[in-house]
C-alpha positions in Angstrom: 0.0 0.0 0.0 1.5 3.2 -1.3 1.5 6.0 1.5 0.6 9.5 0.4 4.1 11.8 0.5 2.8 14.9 -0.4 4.5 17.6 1.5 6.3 14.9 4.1 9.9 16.0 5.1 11.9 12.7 4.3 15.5 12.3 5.1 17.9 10.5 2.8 21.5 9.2 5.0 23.9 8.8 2.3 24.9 9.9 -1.3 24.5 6.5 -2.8 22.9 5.2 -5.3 19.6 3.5 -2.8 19.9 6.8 -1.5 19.2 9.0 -4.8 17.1 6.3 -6.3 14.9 6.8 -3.0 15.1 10.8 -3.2 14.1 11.0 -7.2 11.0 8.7 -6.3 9.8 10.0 -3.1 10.3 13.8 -4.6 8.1 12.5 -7.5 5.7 11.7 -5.2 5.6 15.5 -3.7 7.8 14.5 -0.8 10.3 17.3 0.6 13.5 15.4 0.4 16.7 16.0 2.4 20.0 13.5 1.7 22.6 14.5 4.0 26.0 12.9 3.5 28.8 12.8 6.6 31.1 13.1 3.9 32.9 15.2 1.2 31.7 15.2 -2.2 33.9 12.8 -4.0 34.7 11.8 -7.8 32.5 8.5 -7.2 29.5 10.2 -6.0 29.8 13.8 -7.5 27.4 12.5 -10.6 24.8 11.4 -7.9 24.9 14.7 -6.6 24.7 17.1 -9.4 21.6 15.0 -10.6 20.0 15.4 -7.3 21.0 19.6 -7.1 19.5 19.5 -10.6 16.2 18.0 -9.5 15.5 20.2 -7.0 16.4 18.2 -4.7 18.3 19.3 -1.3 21.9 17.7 -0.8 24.9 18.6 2.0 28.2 17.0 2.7 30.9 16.7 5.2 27.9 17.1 8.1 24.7 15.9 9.5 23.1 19.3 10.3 20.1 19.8 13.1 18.4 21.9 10.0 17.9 18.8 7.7 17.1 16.4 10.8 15.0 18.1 12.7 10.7 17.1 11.5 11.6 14.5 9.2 9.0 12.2 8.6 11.3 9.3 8.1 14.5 8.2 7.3 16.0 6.2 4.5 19.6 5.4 5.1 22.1 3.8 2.6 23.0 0.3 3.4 27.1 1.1 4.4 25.6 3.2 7.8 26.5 1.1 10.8 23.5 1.4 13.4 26.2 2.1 16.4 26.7 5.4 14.0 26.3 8.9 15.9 23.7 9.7 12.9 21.5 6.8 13.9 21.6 7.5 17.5 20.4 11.0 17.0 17.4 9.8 14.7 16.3 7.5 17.7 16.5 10.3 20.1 14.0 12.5 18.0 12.0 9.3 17.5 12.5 9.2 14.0 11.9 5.7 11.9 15.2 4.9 10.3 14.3 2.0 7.4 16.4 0.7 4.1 16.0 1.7 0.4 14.5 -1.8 0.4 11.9 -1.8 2.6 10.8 1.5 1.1 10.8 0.0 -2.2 9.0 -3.1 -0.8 6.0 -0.9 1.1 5.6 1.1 -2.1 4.9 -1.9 -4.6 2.4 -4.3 -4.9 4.7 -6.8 -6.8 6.8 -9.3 -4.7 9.5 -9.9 -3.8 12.2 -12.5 -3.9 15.0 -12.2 -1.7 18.3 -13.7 -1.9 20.9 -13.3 1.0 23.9 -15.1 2.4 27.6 -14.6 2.7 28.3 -15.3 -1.2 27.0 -16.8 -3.7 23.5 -14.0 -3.8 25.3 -12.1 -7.0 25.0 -15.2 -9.5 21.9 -16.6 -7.5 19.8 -13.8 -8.4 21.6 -12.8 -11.7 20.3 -16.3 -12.8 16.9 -16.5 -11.2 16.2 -13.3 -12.5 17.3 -14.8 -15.9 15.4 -18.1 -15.5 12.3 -16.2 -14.6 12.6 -13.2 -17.6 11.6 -16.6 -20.2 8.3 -16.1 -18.8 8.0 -12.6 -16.5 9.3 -9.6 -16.0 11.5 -10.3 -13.0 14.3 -7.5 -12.7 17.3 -7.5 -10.3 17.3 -5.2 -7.7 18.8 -4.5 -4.3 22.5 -5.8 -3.1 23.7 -5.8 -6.8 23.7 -2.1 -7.5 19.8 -1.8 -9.1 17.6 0.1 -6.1 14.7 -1.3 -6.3 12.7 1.9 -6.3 14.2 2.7 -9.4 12.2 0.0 -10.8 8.7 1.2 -8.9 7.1 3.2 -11.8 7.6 -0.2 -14.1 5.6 -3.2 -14.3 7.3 -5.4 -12.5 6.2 -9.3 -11.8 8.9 -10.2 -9.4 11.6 -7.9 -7.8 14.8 -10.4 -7.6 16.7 -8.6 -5.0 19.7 -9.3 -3.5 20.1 -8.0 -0.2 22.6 -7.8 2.4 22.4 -8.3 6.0 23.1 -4.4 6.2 19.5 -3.9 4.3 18.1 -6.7 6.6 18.9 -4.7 9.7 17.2 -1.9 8.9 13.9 -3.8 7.0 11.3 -4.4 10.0 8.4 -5.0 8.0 10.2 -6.6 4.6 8.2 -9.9 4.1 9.1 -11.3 0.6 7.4 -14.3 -1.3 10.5 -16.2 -1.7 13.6 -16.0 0.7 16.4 -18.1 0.3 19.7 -18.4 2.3 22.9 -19.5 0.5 25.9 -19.1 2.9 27.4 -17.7 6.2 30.9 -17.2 7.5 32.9 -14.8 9.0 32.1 -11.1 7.5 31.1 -7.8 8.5 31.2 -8.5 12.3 33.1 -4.8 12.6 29.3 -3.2 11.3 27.3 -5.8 13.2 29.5 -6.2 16.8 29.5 -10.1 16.8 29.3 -12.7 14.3 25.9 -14.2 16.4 24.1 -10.5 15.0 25.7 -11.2 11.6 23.9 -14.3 11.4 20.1 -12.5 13.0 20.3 -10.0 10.3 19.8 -12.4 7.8 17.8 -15.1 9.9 15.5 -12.4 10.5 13.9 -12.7 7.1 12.7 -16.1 7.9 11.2 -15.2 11.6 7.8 -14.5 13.0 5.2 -11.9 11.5 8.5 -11.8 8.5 8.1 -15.6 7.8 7.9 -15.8 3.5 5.2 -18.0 1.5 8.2 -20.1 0.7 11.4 -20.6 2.4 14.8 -22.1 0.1 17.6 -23.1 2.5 21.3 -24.7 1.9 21.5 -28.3 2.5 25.6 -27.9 2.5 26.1 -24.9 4.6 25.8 -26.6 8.5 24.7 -23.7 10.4 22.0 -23.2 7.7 20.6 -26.3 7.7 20.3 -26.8 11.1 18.4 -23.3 11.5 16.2 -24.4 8.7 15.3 -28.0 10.8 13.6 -25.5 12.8 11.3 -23.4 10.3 7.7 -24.3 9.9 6.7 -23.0 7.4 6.6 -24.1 3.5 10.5 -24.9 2.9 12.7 -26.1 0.3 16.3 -27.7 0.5 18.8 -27.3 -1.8 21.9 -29.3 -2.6 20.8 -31.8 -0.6 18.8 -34.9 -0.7 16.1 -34.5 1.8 12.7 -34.5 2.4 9.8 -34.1 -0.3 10.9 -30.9 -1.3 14.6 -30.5 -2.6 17.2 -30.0 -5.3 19.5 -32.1 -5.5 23.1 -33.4 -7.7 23.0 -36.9 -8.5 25.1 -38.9 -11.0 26.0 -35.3 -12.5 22.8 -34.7 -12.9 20.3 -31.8 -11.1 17.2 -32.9 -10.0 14.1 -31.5 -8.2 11.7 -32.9 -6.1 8.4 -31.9 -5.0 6.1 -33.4 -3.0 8.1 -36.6 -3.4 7.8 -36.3 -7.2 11.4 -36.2 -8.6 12.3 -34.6 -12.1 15.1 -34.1 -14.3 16.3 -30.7 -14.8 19.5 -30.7 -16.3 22.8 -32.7 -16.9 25.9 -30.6 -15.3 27.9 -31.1 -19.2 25.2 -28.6 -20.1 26.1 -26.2 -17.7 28.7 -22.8 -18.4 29.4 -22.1 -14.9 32.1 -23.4 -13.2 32.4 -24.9 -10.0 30.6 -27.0 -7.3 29.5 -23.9 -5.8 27.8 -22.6 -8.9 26.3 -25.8 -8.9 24.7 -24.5 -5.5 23.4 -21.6 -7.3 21.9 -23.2 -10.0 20.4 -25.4 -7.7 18.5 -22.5 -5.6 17.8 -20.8 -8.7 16.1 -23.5 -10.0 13.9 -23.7 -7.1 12.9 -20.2 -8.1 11.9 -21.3 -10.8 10.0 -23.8 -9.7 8.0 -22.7 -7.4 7.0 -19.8 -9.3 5.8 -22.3 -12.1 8.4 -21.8 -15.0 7.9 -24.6 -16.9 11.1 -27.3 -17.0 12.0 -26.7 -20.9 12.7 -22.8 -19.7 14.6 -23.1 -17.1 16.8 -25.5 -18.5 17.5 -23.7 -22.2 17.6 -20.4 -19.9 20.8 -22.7 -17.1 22.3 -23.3 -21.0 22.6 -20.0 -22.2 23.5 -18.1 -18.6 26.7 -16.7 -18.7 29.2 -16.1 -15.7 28.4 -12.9 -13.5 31.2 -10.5 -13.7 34.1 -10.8 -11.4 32.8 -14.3 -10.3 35.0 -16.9 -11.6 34.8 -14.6 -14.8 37.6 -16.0 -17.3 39.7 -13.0 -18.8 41.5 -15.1 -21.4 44.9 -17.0 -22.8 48.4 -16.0 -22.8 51.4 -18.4 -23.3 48.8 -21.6 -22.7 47.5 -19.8 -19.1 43.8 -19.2 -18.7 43.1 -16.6 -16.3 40.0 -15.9 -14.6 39.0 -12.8 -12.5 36.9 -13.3 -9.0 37.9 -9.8 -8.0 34.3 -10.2 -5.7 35.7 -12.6 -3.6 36.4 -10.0 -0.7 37.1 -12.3 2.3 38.8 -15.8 2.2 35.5 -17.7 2.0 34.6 -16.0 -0.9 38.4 -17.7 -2.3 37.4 -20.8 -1.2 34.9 -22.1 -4.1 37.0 -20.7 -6.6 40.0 -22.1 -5.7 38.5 -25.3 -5.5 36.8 -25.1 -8.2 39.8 -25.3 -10.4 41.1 -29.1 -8.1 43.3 -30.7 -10.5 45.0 -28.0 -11.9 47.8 -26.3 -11.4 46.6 -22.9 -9.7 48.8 -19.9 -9.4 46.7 -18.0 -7.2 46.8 -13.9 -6.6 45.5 -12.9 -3.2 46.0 -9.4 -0.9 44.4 -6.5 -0.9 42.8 -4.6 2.4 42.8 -6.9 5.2 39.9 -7.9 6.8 41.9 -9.4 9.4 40.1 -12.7 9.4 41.5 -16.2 10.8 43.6 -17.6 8.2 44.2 -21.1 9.8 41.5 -22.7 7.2 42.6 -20.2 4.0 46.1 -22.0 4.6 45.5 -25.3 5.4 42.4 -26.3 3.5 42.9 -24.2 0.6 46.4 -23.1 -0.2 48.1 -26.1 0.6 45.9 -28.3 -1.1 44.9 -26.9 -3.7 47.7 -24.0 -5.1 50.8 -24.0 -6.9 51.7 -20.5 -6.7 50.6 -17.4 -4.7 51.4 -14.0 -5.7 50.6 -11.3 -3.4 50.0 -7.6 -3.3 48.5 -4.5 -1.2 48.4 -4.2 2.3 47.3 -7.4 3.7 50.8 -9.2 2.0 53.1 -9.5 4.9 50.3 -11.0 7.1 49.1 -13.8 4.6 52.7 -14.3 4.0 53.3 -15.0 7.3 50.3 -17.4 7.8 50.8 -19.2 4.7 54.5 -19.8 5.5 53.9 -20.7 9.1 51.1 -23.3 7.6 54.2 -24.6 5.5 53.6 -23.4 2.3 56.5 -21.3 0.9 56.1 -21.2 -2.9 55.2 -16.9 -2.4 55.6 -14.4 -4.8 55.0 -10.5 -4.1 54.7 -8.2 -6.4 54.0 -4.3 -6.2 51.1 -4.2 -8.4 48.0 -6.1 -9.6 50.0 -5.6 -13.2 53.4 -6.9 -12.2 51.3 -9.9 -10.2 50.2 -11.1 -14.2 53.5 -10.5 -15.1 55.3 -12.7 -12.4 52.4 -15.4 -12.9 53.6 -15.8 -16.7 56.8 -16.7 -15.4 55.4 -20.0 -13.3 54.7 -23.3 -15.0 50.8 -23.2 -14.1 47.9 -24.2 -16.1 45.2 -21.3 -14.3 46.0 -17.7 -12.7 43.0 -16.9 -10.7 42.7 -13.0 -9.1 40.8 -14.3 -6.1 42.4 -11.5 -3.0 40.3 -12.6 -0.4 40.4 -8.8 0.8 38.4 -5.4 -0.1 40.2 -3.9 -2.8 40.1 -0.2 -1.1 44.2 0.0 -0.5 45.0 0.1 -4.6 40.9 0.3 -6.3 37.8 2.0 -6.0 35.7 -1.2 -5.7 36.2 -4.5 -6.5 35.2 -4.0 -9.9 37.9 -1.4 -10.8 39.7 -4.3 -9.4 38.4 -6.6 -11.5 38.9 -4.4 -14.2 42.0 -3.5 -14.4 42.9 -7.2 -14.3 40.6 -7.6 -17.0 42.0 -5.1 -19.2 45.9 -5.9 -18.1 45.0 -9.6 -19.4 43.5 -8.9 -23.0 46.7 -6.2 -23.1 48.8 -8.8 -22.9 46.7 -11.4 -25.6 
């Protein structure tokens, strides 16, 4: 139900993209719009801004001022806004709802909702459902992956495929999508959230109480996962496991789905782009998706075939010299490594890793990962001496360093592998803008080199 703005004072926290997406819609809808950013106008967000300046819309930086607080209505805050943040505490003070681009989007629309959330994997989970489902609907991605979903409110939209992070979560009371699925957790974020137990409610809380969805799609690989979903009443689906009368499952290198107790063929993993058993994951939830909102079999399978590898996810970058390299510049934190490591067993891996430390535990990076699985690691940015240290006190000594993501390719043409994967397992803030400029220059550095 769409609430009437007219003449409301609203209060945007952030010069982001959620943020102006929320601004340009609410001010469409006669609200009085405020965005207030703690910071200085930068290169990144200095387009954002003169589009909202040119809108009419009101913008300050490098403050939150008492002028464009005080009588708001509401506030919208961007999703990087930790709620220990001074900002926050002075909203609750005036009593002032604070809520996500998200569940603005979501209270404004009479379309549902699909939400996808977990450590990793959500990127090429909801790239794909959202591809699955377009054979039949109009099912857009929105949310986590850089589409606000309000952007999409003035279009007819069947299905919002969102991807949401437990940083939306936190700030989504009310957020009650048709489908929710959760991939993955490990260690991330705990810095934003305090502990790794409120990492994990932020995302749980989509599946709990009065927020409980029509249909629930749960790992059957991920431990802490599965347990949590042994516990949810409600209409649930596993995936990647062979359980219970409604599942996905890999058998014989083969995906089936079952529901009910019926089993059917879906599709046979030769037909399949993606690489990895992780991807395999994916596809599995996404075809759950699919399922259960009633794209027929043929579809989803033709729509697996032709699906193509979400960029900076296991993307491959090309050949030089008889080496394929592959850019997973999104793989921020070691568990993000992980599946693409692995998913190149068999080979031999030169791997490049560092970046800005997120000064997780190592122990299983070293020892279940790097020892088993690479040849070669080449490191750069900040975090190098520190994985250096941990890889060589975990026995593995065949390190590299290099003073640049350029001289990194360089010194990998010089191995004897068979793969170089860009997989840091760290943010990419010391050398990049994002993990796509990251991913980019890589990219670009590669085909240079073809």
């Amino acid at each position: 139900m769409r609430r009437k703005w007219t003449d409301k004072k609203v209060l945007i926290l952030g010069l982001s993209k959620s943020g102006a997406a929320a601004a340009k819609y609410l001010s469409g809808k006669g609200a009085d719009c405020y965005v207030t950013e703690y910071n200085q106008i930068t290169e990144k967000n200095r387009e954002i801004y003169e589009e909202l300046i040119k809108e009419g819309i009101k913008v300050e930086t490098g403050a939150h001022s008492e002028e464009f607080i005080n009588d708001s209505y509401i506030a919208i805050t961007s999703p990087g806004i930790p709620p220990k943040s001074e900002i926050f505490q002075r909203l609750k003070e005036k009593n002032i709802p604070i809520i996500s681009e998200i569940e603005l989007a979501y209270l404004e629309s009479a379309a549902p909702f699909i939400a996808i959330t977990g450590t990793n994997g959500k990127t090429t989970t909801t790239m794909l459902a959202s591809h699955i489902l377009s054979s039949e609907y109009n099912a857009p991605v929105c949310g986590n992956i850089g589409i606000p979903p309000t952007s999409l409110l003035e279009n007819k939209v069947d299905y919002y495929v969102c991807e949401v992070s437990s940083f939306q979560l936190a700030t989504s009371p009310t957020f009650r999508p048709q489908i929710a699925c959760f991939l993955t957790f490990t260690p991330d974020h705990i810095d934003w959230h305090g502990n790794l137990e409120n990492y994990f409610e932020a995302k749980a809380s989509l599946f709990k109480d009065y927020k409980q969805p029509a249909y629930a799609v749960f790992s059957g690989v991920d431990e802490k996962i599965y347990e949590f979903s042994k516990h949810y009443y409600g209409e649930k689906y596993i995936y990647a496991k062979e359980v219970g009368d409604n599942c996905c499952f890999l058998r014989n290198n083969a995906i089936f789905f079952k529901k009910k107790g019926e089993e059917e063929f879906i599709i046979d993993t030769k037909d399949i782009t993606l690489v990895g058993e992780h991807n395999y994951q994916n596809i599995m939830c996404a075809i759950v998706i699919a399922k259960i909102t009633g794209i027929s079999t043929e579809h989803i399978r033709e729509q697996i075939k032709s699906f193509k590898a979400v960029e900076h996810r296991i993307e491959y970058a090309g050949e030089i010299n008889g080496k394929a390299f592959y850019n997973d510049s999104k793989a921020t934190n070691p568990e993000a490594s992980f599946v693409a490591i692995k998913s190149f067993e068999g080979k031999k891996l030169a791997l490049i890793a560092g970046g800005r430390d997120k000064n997780t535990d190592l122990t299983e990076f070293c020892q279940d990962y790097i020892n088993k699985y690479v040849n070669t690691v080449i490191l750069i940015g900040e975090a190098t001496n520190r994985f250096k240290e941990n890889m060589e006190m975990n026995g593995f000594t065949n390190i590299i360093t290099a003073s640049s993501l350029e001289e990194a390719v360089d010194k990998s043409l010089e191995t004897d592998n068979e793969v170089v994967l860009l997989s840091p397992a760290c943010a990419s803030y010391d050398m990049f803008n994002s993990y796509e400029h990251r991913g980019e220059v890589f990219k670009n550095y590669v085909k240079s080199k073809l």
